[in-house]
Backbone of each chain as ProteinMPNN parsed JSONL, in Angstrom:
{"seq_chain_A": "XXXXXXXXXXXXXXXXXXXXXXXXXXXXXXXXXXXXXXXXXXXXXXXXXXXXXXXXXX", "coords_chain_A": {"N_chain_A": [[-36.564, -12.893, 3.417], [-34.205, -13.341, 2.381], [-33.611, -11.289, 1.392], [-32.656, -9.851, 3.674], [-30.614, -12.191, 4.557], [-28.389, -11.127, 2.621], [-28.349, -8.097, 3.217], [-26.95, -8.658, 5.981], [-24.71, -10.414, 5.45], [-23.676, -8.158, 3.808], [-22.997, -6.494, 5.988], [-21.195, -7.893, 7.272], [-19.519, -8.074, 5.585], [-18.185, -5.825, 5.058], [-17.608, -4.634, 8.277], [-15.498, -6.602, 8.417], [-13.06, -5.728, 7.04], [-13.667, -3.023, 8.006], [-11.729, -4.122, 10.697], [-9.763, -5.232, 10.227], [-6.549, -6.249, 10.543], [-3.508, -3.561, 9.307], [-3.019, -4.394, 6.164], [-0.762, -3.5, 5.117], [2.472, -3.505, 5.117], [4.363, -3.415, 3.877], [6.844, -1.466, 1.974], [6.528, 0.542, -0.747], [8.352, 0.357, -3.643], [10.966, 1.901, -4.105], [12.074, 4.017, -6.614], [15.433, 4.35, -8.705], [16.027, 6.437, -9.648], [15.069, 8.575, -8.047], [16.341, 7.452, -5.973], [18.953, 8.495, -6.541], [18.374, 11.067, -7.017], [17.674, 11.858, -4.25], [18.588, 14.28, -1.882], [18.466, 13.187, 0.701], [20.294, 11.021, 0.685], [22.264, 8.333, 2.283], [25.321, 7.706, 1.122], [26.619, 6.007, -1.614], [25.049, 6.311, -4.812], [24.925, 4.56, -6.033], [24.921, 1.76, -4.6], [24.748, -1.682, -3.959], [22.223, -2.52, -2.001], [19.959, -0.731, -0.27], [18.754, 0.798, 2.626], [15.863, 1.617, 3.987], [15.249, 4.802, 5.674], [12.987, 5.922, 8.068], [12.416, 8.835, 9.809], [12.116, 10.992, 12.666], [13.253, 14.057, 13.867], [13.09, 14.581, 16.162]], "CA_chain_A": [[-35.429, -13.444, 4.197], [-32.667, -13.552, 1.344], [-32.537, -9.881, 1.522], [-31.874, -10.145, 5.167], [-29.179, -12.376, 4.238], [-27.691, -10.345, 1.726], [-27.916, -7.04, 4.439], [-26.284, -8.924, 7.093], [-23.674, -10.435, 4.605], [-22.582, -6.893, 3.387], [-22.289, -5.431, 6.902], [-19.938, -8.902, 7.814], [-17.738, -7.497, 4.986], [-17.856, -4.194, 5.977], [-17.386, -4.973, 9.285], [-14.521, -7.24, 8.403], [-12.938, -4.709, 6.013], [-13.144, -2.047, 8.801], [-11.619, -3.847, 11.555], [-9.176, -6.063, 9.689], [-5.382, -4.958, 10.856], [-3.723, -2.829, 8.333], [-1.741, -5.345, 5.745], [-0.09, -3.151, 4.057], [3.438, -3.278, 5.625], [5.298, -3.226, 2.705], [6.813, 0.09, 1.354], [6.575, 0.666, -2.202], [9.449, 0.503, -4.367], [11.377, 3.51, -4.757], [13.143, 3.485, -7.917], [16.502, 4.243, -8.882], [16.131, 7.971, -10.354], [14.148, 8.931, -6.93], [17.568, 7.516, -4.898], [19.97, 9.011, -6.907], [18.053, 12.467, -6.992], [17.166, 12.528, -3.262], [19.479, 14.921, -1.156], [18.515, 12.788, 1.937], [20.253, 9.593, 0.153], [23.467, 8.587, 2.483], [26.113, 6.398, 0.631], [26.905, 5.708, -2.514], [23.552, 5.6, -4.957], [24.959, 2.796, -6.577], [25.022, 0.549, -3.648], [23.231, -2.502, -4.236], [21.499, -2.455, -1.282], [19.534, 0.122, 0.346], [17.767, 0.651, 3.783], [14.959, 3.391, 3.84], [15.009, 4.285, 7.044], [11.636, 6.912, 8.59], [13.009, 9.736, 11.178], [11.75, 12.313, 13.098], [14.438, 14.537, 14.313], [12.806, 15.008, 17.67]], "C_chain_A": [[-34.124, -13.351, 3.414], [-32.415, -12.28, 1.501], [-31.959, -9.331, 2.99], [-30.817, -10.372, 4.829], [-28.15, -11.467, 3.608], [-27.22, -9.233, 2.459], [-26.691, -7.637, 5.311], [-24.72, -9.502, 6.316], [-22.46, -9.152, 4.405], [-21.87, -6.464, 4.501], [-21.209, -6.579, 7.742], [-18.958, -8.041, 7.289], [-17.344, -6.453, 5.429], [-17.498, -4.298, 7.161], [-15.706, -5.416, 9.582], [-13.178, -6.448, 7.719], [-12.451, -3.465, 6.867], [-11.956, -2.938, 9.975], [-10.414, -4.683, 11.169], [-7.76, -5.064, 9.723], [-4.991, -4.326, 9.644], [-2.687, -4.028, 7.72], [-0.685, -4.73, 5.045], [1.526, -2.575, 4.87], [4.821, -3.357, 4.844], [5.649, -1.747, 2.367], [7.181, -0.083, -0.002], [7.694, 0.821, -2.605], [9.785, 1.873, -4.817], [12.515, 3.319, -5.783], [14.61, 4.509, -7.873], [16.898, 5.759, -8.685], [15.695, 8.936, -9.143], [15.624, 8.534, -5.961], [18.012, 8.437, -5.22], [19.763, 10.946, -7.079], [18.416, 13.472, -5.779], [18.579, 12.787, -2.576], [19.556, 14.276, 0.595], [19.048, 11.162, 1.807], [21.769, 9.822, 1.29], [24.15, 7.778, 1.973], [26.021, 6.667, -1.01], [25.584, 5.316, -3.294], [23.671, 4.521, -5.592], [24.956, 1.718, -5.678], [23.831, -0.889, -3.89], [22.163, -2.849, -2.962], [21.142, -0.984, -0.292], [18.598, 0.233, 1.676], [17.551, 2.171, 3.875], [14.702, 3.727, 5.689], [14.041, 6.175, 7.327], [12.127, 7.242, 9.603], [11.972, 10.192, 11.358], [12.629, 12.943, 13.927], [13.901, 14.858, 15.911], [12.892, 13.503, 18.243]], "O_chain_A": [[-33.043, -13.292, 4.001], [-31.265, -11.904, 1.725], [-31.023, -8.565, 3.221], [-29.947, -9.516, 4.673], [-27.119, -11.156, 4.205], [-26.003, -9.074, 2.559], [-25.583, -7.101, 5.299], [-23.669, -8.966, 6.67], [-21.251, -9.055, 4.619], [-20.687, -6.124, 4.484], [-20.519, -6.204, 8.69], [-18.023, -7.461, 7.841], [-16.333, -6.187, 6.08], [-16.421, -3.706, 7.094], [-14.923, -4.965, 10.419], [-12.126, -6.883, 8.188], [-11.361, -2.913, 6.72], [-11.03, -2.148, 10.164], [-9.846, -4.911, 12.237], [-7.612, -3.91, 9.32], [-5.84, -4.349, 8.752], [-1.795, -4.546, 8.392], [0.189, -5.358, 4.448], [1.682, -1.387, 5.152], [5.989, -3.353, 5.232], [4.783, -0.879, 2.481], [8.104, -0.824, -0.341], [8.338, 1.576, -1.876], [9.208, 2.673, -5.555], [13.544, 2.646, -5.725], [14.735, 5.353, -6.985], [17.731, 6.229, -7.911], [15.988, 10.123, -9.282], [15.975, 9.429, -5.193], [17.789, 9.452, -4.561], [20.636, 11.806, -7.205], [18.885, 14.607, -5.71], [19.507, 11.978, -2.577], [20.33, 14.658, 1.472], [18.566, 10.236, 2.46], [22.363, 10.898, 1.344], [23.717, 6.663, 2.268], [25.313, 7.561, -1.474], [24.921, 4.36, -2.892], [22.815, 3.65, -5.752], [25.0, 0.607, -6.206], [22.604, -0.971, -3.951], [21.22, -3.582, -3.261], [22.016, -0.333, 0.28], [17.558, -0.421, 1.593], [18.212, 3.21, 3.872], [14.163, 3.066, 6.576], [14.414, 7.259, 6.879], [12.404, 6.403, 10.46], [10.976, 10.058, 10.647], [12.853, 12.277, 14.938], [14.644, 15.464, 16.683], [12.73, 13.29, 19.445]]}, "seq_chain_B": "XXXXXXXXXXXXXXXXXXXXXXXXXXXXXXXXXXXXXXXXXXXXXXXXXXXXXXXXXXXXXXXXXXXXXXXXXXXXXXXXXXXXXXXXXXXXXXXXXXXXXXXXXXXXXXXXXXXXXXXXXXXXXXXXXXXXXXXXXXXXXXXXXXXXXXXX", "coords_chain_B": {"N_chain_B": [[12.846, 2.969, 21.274], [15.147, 6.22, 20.337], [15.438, 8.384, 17.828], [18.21, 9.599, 17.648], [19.893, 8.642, 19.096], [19.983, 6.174, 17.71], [20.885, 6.757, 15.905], [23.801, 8.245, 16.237], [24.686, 6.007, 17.221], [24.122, 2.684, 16.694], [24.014, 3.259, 13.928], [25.952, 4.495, 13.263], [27.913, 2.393, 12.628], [26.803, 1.247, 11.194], [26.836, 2.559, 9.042], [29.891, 2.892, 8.895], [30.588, -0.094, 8.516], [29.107, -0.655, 6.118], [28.336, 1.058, 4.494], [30.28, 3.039, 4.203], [31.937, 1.408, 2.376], [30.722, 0.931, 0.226], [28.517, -0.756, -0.36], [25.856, -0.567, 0.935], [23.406, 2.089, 0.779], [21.616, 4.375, 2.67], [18.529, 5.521, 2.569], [17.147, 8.327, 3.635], [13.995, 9.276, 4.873], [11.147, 10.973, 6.01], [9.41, 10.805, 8.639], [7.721, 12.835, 10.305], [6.338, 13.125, 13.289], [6.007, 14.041, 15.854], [6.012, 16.981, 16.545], [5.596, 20.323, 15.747], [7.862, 21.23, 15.53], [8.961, 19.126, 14.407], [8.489, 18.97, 12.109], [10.056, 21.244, 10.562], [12.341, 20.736, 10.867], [12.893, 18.139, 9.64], [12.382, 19.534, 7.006], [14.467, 21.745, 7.295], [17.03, 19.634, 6.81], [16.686, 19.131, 4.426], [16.936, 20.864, 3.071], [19.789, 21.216, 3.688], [20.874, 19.011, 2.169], [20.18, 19.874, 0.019], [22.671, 21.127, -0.711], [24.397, 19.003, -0.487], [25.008, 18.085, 2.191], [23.677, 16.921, 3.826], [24.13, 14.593, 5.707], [25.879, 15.389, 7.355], [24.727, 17.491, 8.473], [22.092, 16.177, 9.822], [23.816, 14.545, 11.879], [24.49, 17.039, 13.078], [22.098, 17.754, 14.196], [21.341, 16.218, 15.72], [22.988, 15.854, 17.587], [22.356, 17.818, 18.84], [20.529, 17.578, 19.852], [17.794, 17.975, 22.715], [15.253, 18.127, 23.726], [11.689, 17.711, 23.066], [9.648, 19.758, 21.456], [10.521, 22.359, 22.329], [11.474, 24.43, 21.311], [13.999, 23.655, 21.285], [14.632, 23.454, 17.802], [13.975, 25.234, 17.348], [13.232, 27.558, 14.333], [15.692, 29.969, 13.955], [17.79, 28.095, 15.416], [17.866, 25.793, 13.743], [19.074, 27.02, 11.63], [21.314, 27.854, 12.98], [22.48, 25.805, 13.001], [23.027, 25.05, 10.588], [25.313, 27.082, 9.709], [26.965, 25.904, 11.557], [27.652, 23.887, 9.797], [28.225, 24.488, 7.913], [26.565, 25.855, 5.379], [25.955, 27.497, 2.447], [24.319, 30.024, 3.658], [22.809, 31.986, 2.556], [21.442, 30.832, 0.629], [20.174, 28.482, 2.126], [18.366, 29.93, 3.896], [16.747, 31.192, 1.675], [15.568, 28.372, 0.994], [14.307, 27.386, 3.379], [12.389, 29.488, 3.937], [10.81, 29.524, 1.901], [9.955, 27.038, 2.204], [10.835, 24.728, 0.487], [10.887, 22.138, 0.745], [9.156, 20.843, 1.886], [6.791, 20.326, 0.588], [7.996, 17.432, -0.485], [8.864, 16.496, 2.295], [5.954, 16.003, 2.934], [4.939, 13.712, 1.152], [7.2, 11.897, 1.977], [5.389, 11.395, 4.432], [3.329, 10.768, 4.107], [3.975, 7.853, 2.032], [5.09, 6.737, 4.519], [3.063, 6.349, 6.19], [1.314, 5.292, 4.379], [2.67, 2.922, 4.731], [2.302, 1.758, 7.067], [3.846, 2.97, 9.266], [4.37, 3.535, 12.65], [5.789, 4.662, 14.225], [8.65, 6.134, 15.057], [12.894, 5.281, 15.18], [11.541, 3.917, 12.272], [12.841, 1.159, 9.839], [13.418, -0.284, 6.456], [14.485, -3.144, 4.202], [14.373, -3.673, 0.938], [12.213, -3.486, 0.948], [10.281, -4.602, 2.636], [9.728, -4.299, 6.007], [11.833, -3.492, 8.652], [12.268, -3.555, 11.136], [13.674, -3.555, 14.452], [15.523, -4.181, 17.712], [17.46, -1.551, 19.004], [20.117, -2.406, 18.21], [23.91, -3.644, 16.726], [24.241, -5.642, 15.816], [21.822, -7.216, 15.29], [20.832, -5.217, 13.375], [23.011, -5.975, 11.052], [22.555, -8.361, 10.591], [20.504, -9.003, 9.174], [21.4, -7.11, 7.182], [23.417, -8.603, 6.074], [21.801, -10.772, 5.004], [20.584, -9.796, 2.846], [22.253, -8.965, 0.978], [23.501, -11.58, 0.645], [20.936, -12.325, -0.642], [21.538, -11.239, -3.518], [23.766, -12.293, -4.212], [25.772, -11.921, -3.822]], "CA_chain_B": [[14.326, 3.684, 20.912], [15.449, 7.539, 20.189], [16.396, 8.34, 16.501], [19.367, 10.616, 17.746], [20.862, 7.093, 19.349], [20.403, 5.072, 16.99], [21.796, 7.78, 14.032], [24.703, 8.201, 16.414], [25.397, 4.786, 17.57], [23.731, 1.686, 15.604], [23.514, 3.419, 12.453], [27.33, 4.779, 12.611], [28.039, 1.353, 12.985], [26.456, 0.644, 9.785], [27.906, 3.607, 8.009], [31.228, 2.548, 8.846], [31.001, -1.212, 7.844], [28.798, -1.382, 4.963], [27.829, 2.48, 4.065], [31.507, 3.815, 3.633], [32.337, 0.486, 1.661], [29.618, 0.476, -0.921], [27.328, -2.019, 0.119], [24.669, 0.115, 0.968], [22.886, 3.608, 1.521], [20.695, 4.722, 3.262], [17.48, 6.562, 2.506], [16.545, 8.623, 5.049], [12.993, 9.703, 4.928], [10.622, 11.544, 6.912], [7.608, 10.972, 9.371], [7.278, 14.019, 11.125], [4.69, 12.976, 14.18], [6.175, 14.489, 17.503], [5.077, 18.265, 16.853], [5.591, 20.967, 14.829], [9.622, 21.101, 14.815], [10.17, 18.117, 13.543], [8.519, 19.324, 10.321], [11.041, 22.359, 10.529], [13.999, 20.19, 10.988], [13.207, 17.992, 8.283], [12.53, 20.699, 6.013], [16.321, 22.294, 7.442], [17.808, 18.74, 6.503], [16.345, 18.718, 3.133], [17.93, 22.426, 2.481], [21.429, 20.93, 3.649], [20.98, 17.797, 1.417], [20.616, 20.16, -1.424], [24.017, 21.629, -0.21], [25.314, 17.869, -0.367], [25.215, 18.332, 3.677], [22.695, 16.09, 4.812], [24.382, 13.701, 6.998], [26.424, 16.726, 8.792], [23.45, 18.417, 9.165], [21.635, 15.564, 10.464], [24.393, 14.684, 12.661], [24.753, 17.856, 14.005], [20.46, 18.033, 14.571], [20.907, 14.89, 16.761], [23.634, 15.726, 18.831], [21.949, 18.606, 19.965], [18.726, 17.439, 20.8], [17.773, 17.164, 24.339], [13.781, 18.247, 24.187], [10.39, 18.155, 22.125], [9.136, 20.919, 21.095], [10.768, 23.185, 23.442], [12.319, 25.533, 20.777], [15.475, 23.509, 20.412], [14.751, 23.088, 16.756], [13.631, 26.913, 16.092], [14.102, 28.532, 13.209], [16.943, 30.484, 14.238], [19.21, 27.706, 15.976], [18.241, 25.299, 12.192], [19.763, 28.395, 11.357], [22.558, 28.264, 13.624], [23.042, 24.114, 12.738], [23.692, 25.372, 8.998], [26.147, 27.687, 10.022], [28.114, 25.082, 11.816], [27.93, 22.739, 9.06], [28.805, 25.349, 6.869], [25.958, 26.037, 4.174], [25.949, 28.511, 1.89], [23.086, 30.602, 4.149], [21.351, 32.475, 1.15], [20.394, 29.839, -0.036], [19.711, 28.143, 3.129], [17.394, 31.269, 4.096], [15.774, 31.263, 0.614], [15.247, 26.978, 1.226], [13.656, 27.448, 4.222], [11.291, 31.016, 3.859], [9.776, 29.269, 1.012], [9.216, 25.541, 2.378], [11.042, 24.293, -0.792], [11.174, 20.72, 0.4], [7.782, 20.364, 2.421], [5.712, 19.059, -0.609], [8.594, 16.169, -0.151], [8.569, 15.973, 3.581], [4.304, 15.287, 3.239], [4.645, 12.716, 0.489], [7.438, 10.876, 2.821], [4.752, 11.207, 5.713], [2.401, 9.817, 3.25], [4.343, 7.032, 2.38], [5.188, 6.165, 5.709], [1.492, 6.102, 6.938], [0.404, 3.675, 3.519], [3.035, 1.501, 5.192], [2.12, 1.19, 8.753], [4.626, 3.069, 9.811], [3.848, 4.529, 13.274], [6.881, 5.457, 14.932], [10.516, 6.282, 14.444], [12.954, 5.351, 13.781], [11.224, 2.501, 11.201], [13.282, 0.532, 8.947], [12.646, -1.336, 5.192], [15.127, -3.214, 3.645], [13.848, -4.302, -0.212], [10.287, -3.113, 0.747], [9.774, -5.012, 4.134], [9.698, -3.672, 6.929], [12.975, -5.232, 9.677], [12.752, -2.763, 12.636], [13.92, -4.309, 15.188], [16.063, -3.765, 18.497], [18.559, -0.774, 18.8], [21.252, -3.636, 18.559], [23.95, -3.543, 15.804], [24.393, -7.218, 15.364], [20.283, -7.568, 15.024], [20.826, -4.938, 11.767], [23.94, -6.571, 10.576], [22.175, -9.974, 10.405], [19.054, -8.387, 8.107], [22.194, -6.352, 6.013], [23.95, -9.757, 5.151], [21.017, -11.674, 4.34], [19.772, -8.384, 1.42], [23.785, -8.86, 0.248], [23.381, -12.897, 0.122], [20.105, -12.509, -1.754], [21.688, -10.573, -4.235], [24.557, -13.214, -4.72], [26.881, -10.892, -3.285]], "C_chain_B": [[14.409, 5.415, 20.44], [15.916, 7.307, 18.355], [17.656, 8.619, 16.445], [20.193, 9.324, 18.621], [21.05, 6.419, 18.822], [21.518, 5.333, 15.991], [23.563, 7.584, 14.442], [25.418, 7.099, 17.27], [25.317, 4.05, 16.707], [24.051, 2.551, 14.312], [25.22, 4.114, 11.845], [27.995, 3.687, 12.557], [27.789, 0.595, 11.348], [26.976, 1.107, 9.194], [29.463, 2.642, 8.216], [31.279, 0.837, 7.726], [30.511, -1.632, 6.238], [28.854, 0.068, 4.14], [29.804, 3.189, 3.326], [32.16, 2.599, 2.51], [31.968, 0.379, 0.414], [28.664, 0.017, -0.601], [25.882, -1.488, 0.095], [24.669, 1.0, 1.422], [21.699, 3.356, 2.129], [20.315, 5.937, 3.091], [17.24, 7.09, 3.447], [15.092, 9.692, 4.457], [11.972, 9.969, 5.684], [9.042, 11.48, 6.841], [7.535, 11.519, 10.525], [6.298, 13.647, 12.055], [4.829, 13.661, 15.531], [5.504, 16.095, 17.363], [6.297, 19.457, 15.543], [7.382, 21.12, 14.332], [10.037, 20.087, 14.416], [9.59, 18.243, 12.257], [9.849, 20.935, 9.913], [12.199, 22.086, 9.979], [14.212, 19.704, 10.277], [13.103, 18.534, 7.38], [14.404, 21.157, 5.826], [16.811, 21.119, 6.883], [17.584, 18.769, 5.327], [16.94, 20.133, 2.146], [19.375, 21.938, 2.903], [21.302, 19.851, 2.749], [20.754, 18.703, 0.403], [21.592, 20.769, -1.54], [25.0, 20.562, -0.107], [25.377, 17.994, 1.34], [24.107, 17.461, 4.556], [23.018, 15.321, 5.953], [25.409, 14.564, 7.591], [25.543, 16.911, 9.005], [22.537, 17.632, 10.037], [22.043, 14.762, 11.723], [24.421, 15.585, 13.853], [23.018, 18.466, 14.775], [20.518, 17.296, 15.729], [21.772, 15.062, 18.126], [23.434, 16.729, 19.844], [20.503, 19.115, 19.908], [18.619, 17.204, 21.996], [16.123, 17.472, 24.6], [13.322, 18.059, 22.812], [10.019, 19.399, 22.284], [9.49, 21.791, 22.194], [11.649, 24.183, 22.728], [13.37, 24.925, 20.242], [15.466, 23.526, 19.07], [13.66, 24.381, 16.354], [14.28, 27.357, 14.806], [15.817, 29.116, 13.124], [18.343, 29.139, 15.166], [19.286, 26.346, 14.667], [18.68, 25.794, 11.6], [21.34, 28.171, 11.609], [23.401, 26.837, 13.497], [23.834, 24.352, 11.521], [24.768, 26.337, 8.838], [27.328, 26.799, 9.836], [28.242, 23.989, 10.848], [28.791, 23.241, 7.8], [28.057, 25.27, 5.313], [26.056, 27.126, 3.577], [24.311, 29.166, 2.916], [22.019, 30.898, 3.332], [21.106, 31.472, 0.657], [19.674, 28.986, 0.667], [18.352, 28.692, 3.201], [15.738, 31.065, 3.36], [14.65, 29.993, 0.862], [13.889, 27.007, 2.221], [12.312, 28.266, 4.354], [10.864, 30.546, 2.765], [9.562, 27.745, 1.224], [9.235, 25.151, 1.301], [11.017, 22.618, -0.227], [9.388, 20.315, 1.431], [6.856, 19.584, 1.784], [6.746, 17.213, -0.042], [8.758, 15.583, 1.124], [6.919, 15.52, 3.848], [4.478, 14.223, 2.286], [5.775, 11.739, 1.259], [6.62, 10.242, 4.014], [3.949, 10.352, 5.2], [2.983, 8.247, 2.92], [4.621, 6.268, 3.234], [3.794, 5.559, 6.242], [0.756, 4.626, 5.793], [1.46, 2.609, 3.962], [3.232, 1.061, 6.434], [2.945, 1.844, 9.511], [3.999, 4.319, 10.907], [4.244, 5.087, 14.593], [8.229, 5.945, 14.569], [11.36, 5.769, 15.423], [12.317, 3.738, 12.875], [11.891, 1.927, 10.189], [13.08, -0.586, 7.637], [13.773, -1.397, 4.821], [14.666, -3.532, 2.166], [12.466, -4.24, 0.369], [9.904, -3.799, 2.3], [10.468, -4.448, 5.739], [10.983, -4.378, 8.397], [12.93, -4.207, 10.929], [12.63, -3.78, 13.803], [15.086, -3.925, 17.006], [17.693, -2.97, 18.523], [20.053, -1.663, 19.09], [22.098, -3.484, 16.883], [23.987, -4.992, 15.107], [23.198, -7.559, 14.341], [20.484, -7.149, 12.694], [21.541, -5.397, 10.728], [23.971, -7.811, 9.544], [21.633, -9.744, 8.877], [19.965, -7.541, 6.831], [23.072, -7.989, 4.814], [23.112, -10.547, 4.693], [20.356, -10.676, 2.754], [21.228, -8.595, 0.889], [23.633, -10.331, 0.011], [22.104, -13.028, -0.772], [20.255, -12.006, -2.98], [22.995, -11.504, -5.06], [25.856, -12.775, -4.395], [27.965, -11.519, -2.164]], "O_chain_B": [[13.273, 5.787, 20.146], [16.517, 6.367, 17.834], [18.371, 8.172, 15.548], [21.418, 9.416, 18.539], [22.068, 5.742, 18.966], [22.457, 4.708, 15.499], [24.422, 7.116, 13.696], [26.48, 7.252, 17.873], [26.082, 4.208, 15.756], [24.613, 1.743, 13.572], [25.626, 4.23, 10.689], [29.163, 4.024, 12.36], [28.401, -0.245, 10.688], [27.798, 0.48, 8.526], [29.81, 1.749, 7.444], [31.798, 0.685, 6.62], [31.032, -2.407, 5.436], [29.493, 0.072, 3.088], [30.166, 3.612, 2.229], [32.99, 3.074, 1.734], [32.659, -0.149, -0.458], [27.706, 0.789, -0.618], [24.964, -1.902, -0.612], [25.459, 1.289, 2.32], [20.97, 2.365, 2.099], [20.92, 7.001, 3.225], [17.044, 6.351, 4.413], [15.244, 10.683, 3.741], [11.687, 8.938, 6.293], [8.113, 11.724, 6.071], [7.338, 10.945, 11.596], [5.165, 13.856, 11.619], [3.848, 13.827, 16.256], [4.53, 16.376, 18.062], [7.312, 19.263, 14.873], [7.912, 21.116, 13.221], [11.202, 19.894, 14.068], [10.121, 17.676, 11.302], [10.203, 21.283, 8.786], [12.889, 22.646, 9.126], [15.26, 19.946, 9.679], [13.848, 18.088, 6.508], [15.215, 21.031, 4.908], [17.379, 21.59, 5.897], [18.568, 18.272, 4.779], [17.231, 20.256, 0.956], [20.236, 22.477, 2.207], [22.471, 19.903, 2.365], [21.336, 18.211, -0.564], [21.685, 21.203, -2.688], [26.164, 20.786, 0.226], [26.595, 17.921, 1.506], [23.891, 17.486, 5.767], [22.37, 15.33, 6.999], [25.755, 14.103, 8.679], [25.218, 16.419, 10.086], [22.107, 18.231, 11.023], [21.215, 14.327, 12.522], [24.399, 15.303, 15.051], [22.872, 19.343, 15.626], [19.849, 17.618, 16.711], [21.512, 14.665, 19.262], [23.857, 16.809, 20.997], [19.792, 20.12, 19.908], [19.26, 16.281, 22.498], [15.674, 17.069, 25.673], [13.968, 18.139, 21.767], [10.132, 20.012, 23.346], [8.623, 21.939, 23.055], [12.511, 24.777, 23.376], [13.832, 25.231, 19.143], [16.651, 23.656, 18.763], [12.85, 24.469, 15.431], [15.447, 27.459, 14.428], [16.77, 28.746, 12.438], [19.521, 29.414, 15.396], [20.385, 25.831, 14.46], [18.949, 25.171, 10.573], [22.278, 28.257, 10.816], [24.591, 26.694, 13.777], [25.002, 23.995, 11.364], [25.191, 26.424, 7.685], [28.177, 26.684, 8.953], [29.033, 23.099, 11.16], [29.614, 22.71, 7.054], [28.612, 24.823, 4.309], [26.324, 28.025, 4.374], [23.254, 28.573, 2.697], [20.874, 30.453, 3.26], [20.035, 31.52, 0.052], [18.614, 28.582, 0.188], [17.36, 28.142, 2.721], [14.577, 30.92, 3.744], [13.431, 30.15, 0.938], [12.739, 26.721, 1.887], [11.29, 27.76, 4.818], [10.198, 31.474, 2.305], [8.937, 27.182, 0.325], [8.166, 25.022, 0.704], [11.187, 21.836, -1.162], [8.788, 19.253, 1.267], [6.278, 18.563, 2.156], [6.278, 16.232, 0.536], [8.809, 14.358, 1.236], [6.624, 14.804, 4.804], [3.859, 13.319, 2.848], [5.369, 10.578, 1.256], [6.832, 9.144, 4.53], [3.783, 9.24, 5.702], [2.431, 7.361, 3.573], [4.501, 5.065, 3.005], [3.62, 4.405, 6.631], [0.122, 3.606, 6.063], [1.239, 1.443, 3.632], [4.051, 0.241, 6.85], [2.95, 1.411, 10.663], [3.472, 5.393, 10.616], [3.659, 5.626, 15.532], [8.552, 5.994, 13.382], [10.884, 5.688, 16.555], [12.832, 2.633, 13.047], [11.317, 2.338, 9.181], [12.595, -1.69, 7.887], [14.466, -0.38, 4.828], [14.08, -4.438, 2.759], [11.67, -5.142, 0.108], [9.088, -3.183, 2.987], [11.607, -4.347, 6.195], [10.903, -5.49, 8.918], [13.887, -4.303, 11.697], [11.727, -4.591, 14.013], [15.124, -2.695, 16.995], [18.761, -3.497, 18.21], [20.836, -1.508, 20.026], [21.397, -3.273, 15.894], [23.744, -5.227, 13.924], [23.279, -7.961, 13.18], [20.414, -7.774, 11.636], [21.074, -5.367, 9.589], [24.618, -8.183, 8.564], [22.103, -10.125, 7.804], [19.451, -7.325, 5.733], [23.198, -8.243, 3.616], [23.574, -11.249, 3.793], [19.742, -11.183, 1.814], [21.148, -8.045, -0.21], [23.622, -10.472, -1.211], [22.183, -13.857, -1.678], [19.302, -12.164, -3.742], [23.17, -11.431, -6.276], [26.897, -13.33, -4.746], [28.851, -10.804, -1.696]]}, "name": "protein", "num_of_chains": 2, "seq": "XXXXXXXXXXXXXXXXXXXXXXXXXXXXXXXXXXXXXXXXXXXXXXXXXXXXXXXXXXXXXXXXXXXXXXXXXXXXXXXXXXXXXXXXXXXXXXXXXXXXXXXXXXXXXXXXXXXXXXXXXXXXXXXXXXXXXXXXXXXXXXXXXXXXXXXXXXXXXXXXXXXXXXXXXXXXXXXXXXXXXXXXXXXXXXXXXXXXXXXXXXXXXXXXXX"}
């Protein structure tokens, strides 16, 4: 019976794991050297604030 | 919302008040999902941004969009955008016939996708995510509160 438990346990997590929304709604820090490089930067790269903003030209 | 409304309404809106001031830029980075020209186009934008030409060029992408994938954004008229923006071509040409910025248009797609992002246009100010309604007030709000956390 315990390894029952233990089965049915894993496939909760798993379960939970798969269906669990996605959290990751954060975007990673893009550093300084990565603004000031990129040719798609608009403004000033010194600005102290930046907004990354995700196109698609269509 | 459209990207090519927001770029040339809300977002000139921003340029003007905070963008031409200092305050802030804007990254613009790419998640290609509608069909094969919009990996084209951001490719073409990423050959005028090494021409310093990005926001002409991306300007002039938006104002003459009117379909998906229906050619408008062939080869030859990303061609004919860099013209009117006035790029050096050969090097344009070269940019393009060797998919010099593509590695960087898949690692923006990539990024985009590890952060949920699963439309356009999507917005992050300091890492979180504020998209919100093609309104400029809405962005305005979310620009002065990233300038008051800063002490600004």
């Amino acid at each position: 019976m315990g390894g029952v438990t233990v089965v049915a346990t894993a496939i909760a997590i798993i379960a939970f794991v798969a269906l669990s929304p996605e959290d990751t709604t954060t975007l990673e820090h893009t550093d300084d050297a990565v603004l000031a490089s990129s040719g798609s930067l608009i403004g000033d790269p010194n600005a102290p604030v930046t907004l990354v903003e995700f196109g698609d030209f269509q | 919302m459209h990207c090519a409304n927001f770029a040339l309404g809300t977002g000139q809106q921003i340029i003007r008040e905070y963008v031409d001031t200092g305050r802030v830029n804007i990254l613009y980075r790419h998640f290609p999902f509608i069909g094969d020209e919009s990996w084209r186009a951001a490719e073409a934008s990423e050959c005028a941004g090494e021409q310093d030409r990005f926001k002409v060029y991306q300007e002039t992408v938006f104002v003459n969009w009117n379909d998906a994938n229906k050619g408008n954004y062939s080869d030859a008229n990303l061609r004919t955008f860099g013209e009117m923006t006035g790029l050096l071509m050969n090097q344009f040409d070269e940019c393009m016939d060797t998919n010099k910025y593509l590695p960087k248009v898949e690692s923006d797609r990539q990024a985009a996708l590890d952060a949920g992002v699963k439309s356009t246009p999507t917005f992050f100010l300091n890492g979180e995510n504020i998209t919100g309604p093609d309104d400029y007030g809405y962005y305005r709000v979310k620009i002065e509160e990233a300038l008051a956390k800063l002490g600004g």
